[in-house]
N, C-alpha and C positions, 0 to 999 in steps of 0.2 A: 472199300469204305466199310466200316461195321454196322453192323444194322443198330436200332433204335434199342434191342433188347439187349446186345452185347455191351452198350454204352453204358446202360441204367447197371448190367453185373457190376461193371467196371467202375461205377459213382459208389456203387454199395459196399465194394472193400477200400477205396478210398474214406469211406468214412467210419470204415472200423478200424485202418491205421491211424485216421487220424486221431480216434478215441485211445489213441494209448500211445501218443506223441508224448514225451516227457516233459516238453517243456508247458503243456498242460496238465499231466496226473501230479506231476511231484510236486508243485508248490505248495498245498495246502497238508503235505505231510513233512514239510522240514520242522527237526527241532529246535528248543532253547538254544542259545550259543552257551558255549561253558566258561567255567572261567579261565580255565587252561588251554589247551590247543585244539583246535580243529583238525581232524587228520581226513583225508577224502583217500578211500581205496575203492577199487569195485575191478568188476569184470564182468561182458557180454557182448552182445550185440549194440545193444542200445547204452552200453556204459559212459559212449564218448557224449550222444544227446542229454544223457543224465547230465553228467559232470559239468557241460555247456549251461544246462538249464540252472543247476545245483549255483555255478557260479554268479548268474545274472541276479541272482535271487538271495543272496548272502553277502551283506556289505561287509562281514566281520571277518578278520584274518582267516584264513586258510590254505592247506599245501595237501598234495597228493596226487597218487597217478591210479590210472584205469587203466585197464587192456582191452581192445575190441579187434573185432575180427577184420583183417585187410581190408581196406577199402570202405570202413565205417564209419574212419575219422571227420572229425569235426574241429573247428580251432576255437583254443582253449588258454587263457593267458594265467591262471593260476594251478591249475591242476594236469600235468601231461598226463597226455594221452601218445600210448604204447599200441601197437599192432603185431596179430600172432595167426595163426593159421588156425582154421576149424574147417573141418569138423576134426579132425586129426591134429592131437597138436605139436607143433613144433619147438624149434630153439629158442625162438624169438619169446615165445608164450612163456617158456620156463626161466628166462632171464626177468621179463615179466613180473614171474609172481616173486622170484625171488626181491623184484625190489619192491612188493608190497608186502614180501615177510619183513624184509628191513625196518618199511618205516611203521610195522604196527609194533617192534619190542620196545619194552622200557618207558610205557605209556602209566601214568599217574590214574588217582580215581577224579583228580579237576580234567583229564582230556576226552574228547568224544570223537569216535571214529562214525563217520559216515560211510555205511558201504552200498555203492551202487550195483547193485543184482540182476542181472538179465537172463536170457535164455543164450545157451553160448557160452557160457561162463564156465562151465563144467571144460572143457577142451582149452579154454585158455588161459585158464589156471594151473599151467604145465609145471607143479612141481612134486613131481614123486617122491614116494616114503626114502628111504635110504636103504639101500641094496637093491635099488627098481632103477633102470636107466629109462630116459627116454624113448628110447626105442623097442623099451619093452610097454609103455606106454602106446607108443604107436603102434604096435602088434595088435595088442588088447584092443584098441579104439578101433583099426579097422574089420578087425573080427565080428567086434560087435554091431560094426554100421553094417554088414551086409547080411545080418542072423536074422533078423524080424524080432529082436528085442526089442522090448517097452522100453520107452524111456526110463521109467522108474525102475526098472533091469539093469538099467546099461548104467544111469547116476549111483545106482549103490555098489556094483562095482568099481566106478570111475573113485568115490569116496575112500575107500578102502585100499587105494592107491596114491594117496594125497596125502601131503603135509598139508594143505588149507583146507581141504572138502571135509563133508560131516562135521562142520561145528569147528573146526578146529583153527582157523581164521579171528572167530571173535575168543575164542580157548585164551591166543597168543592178545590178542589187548587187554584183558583183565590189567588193573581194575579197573582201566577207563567204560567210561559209557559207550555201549554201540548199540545204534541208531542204524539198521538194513533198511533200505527202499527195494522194495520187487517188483520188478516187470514177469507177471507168469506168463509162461511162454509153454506149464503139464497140466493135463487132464487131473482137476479137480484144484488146482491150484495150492497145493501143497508145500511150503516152505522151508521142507525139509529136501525136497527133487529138484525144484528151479536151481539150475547150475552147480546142482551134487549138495549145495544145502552147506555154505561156509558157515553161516553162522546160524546155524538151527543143531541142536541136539539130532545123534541118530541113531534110534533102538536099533537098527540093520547091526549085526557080526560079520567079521571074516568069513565064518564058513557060510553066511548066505551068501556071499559076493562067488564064492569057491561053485557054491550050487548053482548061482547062473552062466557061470562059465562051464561048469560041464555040461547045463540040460541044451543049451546051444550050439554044444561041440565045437567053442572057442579054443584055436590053439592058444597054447599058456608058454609063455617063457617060464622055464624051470626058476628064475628069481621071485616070479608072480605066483607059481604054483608052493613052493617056499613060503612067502610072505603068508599069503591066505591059512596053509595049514598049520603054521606058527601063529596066528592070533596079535603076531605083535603090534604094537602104535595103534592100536583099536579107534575107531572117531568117538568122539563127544558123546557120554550118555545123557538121557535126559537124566536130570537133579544137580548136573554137576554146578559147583558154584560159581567156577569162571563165567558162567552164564546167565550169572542171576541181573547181572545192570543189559541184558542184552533186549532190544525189541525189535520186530521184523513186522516191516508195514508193507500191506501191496497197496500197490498206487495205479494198476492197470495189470489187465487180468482180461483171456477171451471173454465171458458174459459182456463184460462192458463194450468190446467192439460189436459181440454179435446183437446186442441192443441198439446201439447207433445205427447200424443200419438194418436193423427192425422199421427203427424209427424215420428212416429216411425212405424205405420201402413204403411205410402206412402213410407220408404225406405224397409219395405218387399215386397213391390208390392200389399199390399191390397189398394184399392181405400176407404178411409174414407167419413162418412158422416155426419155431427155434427147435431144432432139435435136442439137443445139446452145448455144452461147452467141453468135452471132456470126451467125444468119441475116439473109442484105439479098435485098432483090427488088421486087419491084413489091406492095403490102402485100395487094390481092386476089389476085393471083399466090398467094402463100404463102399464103394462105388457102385456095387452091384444093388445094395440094399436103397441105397437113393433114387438110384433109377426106378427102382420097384415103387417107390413112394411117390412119386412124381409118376409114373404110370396107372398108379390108382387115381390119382387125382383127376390126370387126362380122360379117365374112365367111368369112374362114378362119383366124382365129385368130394370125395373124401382124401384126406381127415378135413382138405378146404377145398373150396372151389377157385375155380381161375378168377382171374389174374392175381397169381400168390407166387411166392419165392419161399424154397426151405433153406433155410441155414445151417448150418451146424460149425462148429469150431472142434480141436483136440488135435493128439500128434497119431496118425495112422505110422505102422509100418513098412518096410520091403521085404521080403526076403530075395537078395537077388542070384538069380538061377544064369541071367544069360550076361552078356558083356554092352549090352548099350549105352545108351545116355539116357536118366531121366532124373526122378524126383518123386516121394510118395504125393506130390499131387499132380502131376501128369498122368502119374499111375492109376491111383484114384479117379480121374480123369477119363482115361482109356474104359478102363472098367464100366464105369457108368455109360461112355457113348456105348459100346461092345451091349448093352443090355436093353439101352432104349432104343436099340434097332433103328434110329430117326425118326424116331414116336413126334410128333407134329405138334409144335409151340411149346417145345420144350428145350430151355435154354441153359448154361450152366459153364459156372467158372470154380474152379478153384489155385488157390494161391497162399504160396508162404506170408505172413502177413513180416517178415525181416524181409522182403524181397528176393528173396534167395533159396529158390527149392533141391534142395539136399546141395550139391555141389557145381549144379549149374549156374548162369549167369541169366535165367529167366525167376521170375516169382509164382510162376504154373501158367495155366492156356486158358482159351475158351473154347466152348463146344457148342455147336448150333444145332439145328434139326437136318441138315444140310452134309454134317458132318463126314459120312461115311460115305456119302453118295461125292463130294469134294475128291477124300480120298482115293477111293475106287479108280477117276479120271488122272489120276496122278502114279497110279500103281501101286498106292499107299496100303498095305495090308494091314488093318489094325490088330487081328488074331496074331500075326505073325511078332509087331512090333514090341503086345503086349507081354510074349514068350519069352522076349530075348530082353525086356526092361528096356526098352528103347522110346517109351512114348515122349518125350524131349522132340528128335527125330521128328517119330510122326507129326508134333503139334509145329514143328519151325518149317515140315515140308508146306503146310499148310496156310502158311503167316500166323498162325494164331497162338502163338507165347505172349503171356505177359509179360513185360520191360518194363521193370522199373526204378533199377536198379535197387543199393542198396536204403532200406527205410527210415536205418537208425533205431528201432525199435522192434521186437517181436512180444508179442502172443499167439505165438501159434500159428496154426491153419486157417485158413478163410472156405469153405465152400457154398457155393449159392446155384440152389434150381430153380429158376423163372421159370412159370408153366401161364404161359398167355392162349 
């Protein structure tokens, strides 16, 4: 049974997904109707929740399709909804966009494209420039999910390799009106990153994309190492005019989870302390800096006193060295138990807020004071696990994964240290 402190972690990233449920952020950012067509495209995680919501809330004619990642669908009687692989993208994904290059040609300045934007979005948007196969797409993408690239690293390569990314999705509606709704799911909340940034203008060049594939020692498909040092099909600069009818709303973004349950923390009497929305680092790295923070508290009462919870939101990265199972928040995770040594009344979860920590079927763990000493009776080696990227493992030897499945929405990372 979980204790009284693991239950309240668990209330408190429930109500940061629920602050960035769609069928709550997006109504009050839908546009005019036009007088011409409605066209609904998007792609992410939460695209199929968008498109659901988008529909219950628009009595006025409209057609289009979304793509969301396996297992994220939702039913939908005007707008289908499409499934494709992430974080890797597949076949499915690139059939995908190709039928939302379809239906945004040949658009009027009476039509308005709605696009639904999530995190996600960048992978299943599988349509490469021309002389880039797929599989040189999934070379690039696994290379880069196991480098400890930033997101903002990996979208301006991923850009750079698209016929829709960097702007070049709303490029192809001109002169219709487009109308972006964003779910940020980057550090700082940038609407040029969220999903490589279809319809946002991108000062990023080929050869910065070229420079984060070398500084990471990404193998390159000679089609990909080609493309970049040719300059060609460059994305969307900012001024260009195709983009002058375009507008890009967020509708939910980490701050606003990590405030709800701020807010849900202050009415149990725990004193909250936000650290950011926008933390990146090496995800044990930040686990170790938390634990530090939450041991000072344990200690001298600063930067708050007990009973307080820190929060923090952002995407941490991996670099992965060994062959396990995990997720930058297991890892994350590991790290910080590894630090607090089972420091006394100090509690702490983090979790993908999509329910889906990197490529596993958990949404991240919990850790108790308990934790290592749990372990230890199980032969659980947490140094060892954390070598090999295996903290998945340790937290399912343990029961303590999060389940919850998938959310339908992301912003990000959830992490929270209860110190009672």
């Amino acid at each position: 049974m979980r204790c009284a402190e693991s239950l309240l972690l668990r209330e408190l990233f429930d109500a940061a997904v629920a602050a960035a449920d769609p069928a709550r952020s997006l109504i009050t950012a839908l546009p005019e109707p036009p007088p011409g067509r409605t066209i609904v495209v998007g792609a992410g995680k939460a695209s199929a929740a968008m498109a659901a919501a988008l529909e219950q809330h628009w009595p006025h004619p409209l057609e289009g399709v979304v793509v969301t990642r396996y297992g994220h669908s939702v039913p939908t009687s005007r707008i289908e909804v499409l499934e494709a692989a992430h974080p890797v993208p597949d076949a499915a994904g690139q059939a995908a966009a190709s039928r939302i290059a379809a239906l945004t040609a040949d658009l009027t300045a009476d039509d308005l494209v709605i696009c639904l934007i999530s995190g996600g979005g960048s992978a299943l948007l599988a349509l490469p420039v021309e002389g880039i196969s797929l599989e040189d797409l999934q070379v690039v993408g696994r290379g880069l999910l196991t480098s400890g690239a930033t997101i903002s690293d990996m979208n301006c390569v991923r850009k750079h390799l698209s016929r829709l990314q960097g702007g070049k999705l709303a490029a192809r509606c001109a002169p219709a009106r487009v109308v972006a709704l964003l779910i940020s799911d980057v550090p700082g909340d940038d609407p040029a990153i969220i999903a490589s940034g279809p319809t946002v203008a991108d000062p990023t060049m080929a050869s910065d994309a070229l420079a984060i594939l070398e500084r990471y020692a990404i193998e390159l498909p000679l089609a990909v190492r080609r493309h970049l040092e040719q300059g060609a099909d460059e994305t969307i600069k900012p001024g260009d005019p195709r983009l002058a009818r375009v507008e890009n709303r967020l509708i939910a973004s980490p701050q606003v989870s990590l405030e709800a349950a701020a807010e849900l923390a202050q009415r149990r009497g725990i004193a909250p302390l936000i650290l950011g929305d926008s933390l990146e680092g090496e995800a044990r790295d930040v686990g170790y800096v938390h634990a530090a923070i939450a041991r000072q508290v344990v200690m001298h009462g600063q930067p708050l006193r007990p009973p307080c919870v820190i929060l923090s939101g952002g995407e941490t990265t991996v670099t992965v060295r060994g062959k396990g199972r995990g997720g930058r928040n297991v890892e994350f995770l590991l790290g910080a138990v590894l630090a607090l040594e089972g420091l006394a009344g100090v509690y702490a979860l983090a979790c993908d807020t999509d329910g889906i920590d990197g490529t596993q079927d958990n949404a991240g763990a919990i850790a108790t004071p308990d934790t290592l000493a749990r372990a230890r009776m199980l032969n659980l080696d947490a140094r060892d696990h954390l070598a090999r990227n295996d903290a998945y493992t340790f937290f399912a030897g343990l029961d303590d994964l999060v389940m919850t499945g998938p959310t339908r929405t992301n912003v990000n990372d959830f992490r929270a240290l209860l110190i009672v």
